[in-house]
C-alpha positions in Angstrom: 0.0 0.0 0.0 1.4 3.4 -0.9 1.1 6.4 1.6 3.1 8.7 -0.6 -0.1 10.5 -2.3 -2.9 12.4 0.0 -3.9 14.4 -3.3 -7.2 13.7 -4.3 -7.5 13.3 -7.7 -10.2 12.3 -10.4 -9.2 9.2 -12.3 -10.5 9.3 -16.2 -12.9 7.6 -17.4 -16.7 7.0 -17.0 -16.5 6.2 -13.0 -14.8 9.5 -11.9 -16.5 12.1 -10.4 -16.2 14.5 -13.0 -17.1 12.0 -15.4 -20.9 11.8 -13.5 -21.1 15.6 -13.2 -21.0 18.4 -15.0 -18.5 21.4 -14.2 -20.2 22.7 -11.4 -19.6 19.8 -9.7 -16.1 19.4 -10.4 -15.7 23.2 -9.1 -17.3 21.9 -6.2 -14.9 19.0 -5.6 -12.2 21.5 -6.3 -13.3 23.5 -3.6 -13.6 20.8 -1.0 -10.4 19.6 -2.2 -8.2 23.3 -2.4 -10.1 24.3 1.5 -7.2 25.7 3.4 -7.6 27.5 6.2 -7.1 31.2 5.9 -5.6 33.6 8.7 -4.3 36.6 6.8 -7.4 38.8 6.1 -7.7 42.3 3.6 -9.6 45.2 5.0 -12.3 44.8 3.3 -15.9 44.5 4.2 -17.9 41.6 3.1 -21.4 42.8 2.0 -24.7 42.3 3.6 -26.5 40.5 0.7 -23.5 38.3 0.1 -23.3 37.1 4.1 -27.0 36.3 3.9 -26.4 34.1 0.8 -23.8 32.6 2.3 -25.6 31.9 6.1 -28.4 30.5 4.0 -26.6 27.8 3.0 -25.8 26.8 6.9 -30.1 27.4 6.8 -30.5 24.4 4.2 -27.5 22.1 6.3 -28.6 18.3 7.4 -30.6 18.4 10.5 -31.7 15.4 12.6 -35.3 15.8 12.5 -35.4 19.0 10.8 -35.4 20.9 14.3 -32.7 23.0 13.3 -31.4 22.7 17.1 -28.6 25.8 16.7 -28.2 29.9 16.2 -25.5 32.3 15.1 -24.3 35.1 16.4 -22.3 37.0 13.7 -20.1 39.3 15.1 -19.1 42.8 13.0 -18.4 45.1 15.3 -14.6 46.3 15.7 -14.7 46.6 19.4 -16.8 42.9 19.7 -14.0 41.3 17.1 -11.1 42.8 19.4 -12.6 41.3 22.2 -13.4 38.2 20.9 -9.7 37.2 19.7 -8.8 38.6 23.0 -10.7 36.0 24.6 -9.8 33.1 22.0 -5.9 33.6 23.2 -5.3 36.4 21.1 -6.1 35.2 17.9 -5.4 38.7 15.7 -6.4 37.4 13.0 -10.0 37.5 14.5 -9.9 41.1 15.1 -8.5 41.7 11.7 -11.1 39.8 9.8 -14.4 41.7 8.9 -16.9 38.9 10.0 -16.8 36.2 13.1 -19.6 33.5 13.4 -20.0 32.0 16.5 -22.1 28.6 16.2 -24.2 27.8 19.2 -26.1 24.5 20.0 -29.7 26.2 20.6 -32.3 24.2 22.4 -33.8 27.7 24.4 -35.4 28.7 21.0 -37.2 25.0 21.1 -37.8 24.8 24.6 -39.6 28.1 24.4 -41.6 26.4 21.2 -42.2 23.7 22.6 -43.6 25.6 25.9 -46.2 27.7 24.0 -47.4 24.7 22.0 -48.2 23.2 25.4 -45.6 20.0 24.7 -43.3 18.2 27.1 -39.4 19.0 27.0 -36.3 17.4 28.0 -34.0 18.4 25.6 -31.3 19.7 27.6 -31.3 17.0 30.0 -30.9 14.1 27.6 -27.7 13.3 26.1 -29.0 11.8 23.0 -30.5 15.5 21.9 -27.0 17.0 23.1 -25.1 14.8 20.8 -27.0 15.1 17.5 -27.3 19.4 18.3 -23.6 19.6 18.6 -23.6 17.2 15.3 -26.0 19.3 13.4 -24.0 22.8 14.5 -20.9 21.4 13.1 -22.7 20.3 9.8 -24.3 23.9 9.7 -20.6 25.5 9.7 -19.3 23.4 7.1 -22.0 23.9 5.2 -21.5 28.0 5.5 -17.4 27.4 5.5 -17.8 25.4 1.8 -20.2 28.6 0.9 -18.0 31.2 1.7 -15.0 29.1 -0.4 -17.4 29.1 -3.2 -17.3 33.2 -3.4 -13.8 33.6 -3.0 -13.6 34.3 0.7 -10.7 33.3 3.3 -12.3 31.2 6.2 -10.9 29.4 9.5 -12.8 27.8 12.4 -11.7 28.5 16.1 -11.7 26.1 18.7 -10.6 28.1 21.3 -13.5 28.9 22.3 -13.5 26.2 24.7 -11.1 27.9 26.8 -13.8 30.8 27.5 -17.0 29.5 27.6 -18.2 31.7 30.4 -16.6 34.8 28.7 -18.2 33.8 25.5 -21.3 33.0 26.6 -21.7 36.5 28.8 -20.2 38.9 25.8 -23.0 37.5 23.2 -25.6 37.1 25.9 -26.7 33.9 25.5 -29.6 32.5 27.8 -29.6 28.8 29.5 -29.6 25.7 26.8 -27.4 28.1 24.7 -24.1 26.6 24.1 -21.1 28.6 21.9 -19.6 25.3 19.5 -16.9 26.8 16.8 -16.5 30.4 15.4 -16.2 30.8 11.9 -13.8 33.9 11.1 -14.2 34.3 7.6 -12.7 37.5 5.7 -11.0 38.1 2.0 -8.1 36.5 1.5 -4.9 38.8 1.1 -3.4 35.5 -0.6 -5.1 31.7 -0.9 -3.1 29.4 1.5 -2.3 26.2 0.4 -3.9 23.6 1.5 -2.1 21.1 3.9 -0.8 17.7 4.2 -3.5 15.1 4.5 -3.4 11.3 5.4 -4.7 9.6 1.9 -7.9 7.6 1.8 -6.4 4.2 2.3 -5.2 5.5 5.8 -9.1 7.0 6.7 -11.2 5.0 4.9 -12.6 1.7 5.9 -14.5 -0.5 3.8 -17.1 -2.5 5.7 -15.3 -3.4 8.9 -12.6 -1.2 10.5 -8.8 -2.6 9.8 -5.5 -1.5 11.3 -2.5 -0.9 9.2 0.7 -2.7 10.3 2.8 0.1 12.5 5.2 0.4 10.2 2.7 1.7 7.4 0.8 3.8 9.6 4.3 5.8 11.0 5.1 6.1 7.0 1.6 7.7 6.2 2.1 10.1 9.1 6.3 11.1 8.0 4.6 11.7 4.7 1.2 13.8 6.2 3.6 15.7 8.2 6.5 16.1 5.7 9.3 14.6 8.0 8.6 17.7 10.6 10.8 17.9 13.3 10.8 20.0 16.1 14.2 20.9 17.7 14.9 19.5 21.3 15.5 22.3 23.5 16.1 21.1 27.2 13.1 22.5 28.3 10.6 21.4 26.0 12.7 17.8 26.8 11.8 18.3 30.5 8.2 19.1 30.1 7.9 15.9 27.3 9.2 13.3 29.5 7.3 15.1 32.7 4.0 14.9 30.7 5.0 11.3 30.0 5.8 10.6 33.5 2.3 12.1 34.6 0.3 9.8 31.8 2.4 6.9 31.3 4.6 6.6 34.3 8.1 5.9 34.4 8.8 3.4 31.3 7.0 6.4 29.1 8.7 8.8 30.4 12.4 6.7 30.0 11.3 5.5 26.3 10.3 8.8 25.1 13.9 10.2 26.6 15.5 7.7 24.6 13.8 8.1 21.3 14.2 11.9 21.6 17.9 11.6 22.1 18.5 8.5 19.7 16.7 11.1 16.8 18.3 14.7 18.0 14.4 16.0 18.0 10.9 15.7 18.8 9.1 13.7 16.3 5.3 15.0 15.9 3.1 13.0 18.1 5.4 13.7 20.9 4.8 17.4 19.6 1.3 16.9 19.4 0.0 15.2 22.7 3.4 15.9 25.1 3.8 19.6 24.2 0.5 21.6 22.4 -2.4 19.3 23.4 -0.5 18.0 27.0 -1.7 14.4 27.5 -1.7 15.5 31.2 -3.4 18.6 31.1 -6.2 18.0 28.4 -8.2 15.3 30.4 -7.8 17.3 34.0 -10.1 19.5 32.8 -12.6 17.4 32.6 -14.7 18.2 35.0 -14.7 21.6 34.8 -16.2 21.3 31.6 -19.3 19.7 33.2 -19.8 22.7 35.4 -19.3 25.2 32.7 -22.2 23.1 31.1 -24.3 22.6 33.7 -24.2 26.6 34.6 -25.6 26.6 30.9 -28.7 24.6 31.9 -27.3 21.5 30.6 -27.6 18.8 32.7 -27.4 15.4 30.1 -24.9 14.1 32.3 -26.6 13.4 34.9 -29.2 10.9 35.5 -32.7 11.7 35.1 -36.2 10.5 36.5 -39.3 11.7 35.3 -41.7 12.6 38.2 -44.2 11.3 40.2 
């Protein structure tokens, strides 16, 4: 099996996807394809009628059971941008950019539906409804990140907006069973990035049954994803590896990672990864933070629940 190839391509002939389609669709796949994410932003404003097109397209996204269980806040104002990347660790490119969209699991707007209509309501305490909001939410901003590729805007979802919820959620006012997901900072591009390294489909895909590749295979598809990256080895980003692999793995983690650091004169990039930008130690500790951060939102589908008497 090769791992030397993540670029999609079309094969010729009658089965590819361009053979099925017409150019539209092509342009499409070449979209989906090309989608980097964009950080470098032009001063330039993104007009009205052209953000509505776009936001209608998160309007006409999948949703289980059509109940449409999430909002947006779009977020224009200079002062509100500045803030907002202040909050998200500083993120300039936030401020910079003309429009942020902050995607919100939204089960208040049903609630208060299902109130007037005189029908029962659980929503927020059930995990099942948590799960497939936070699924539909997603699918909303991919559906509105694909748009705004298709008109020649820059785009890049934020994720650290889990690191301030309560900030978040106080800025943009948002009630109980209101829940901030991913922002959506989209703005012109001063230049198209390029789009990144990708593991190819024989690494992601599974046909019928999940297989695992042989370990030799799978380190080759991530040297190639990854272009051989190496990260130097200074002594303290050594330290705080092998004290990350102490904390997770005990003592024969901490010893082998030592080892394989020195033996290669650098850090390879899971040791990058999940030692030194997502810390194996740190990531799970907040765990139950998390829940109270949630449950202060009127969210309680962790706990258990009994219907009354």
């Amino acid at each position: 099996m090769s791992t030397q190839d993540s670029s999609p391509r079309s094969d010729s002939g009658a089965d590819s996807a361009a053979g099925h389609g017409s150019p539209l669709a092509a342009e499409v796949l070449r979209l989906l394809y090309e989608r980097a994410s964009c950080r470098n932003f032009a001063q330039r404003e993104i007009p009205d009628r052209l953000l509505d097109e776009i936001l209608q397209a998160g309007v006409h996204a999948a949703t289980g059971g059509n109940l449409q269980p999430w909002s947006i806040i779009v977020v224009r104002d200079p002062e509100a941008r500045r803030k907002l990347a202040e909050l998200n660790e500083n993120q300039t490119f936030m401020q910079d950019a003309p429009v942020n969209l902050v995607f919100c699991i939204d089960w208040r707007r049903l609630e208060r539906w299902a109130a007037g209509a005189a029908a029962p309501f659980t929503a927020t305490a059930a995990f099942r409804h948590f799960w497939i909001s936070f699924q539909d939410t997603i699918i909303a901003a991919q559906s509105i990140g694909t748009a705004a590729d298709a008109v020649g805007l820059g785009s890049v979802y934020v994720g650290t907006v889990l690191e301030c919820f309560p900030e978040v959620r106080e800025m943009l006012a948002l009630p109980p069973g209101v829940f901030p997901v991913v922002i959506l900072t989209l703005g012109w591009p001063v230049h198209r990035p390029a789009p990144r390294g990708k593991l190819p489909l024989q690494v992601v895909v599974h046909r019928e049954q999940y297989r695992e590749l042989p370990d030799d295979q799978l380190a080759a598809a991530y040297e190639t994803k990854y272009g051989g990256a190496k990260i130097d080895c200074t002594p303290d980003r050594l330290d705080r590896l092998v004290e990350v692999c102490r904390r997770t793995g005990g003592e024969e983690l901490a010893e082998r990672c030592r080892a394989r650091v020195r033996a290669a004169g650098s850090i390879n990039m899971a040791q990058r990864y999940f030692g030194l930008h997502y810390p194996a130690d740190f990531m799970p500790a907040q765990n139950a933070s998390y829940l109270r951060i949630f449950e202060d939102a009127g969210f309680e589908w962790f706990r258990e629940w009994w219907p009354r008497e």
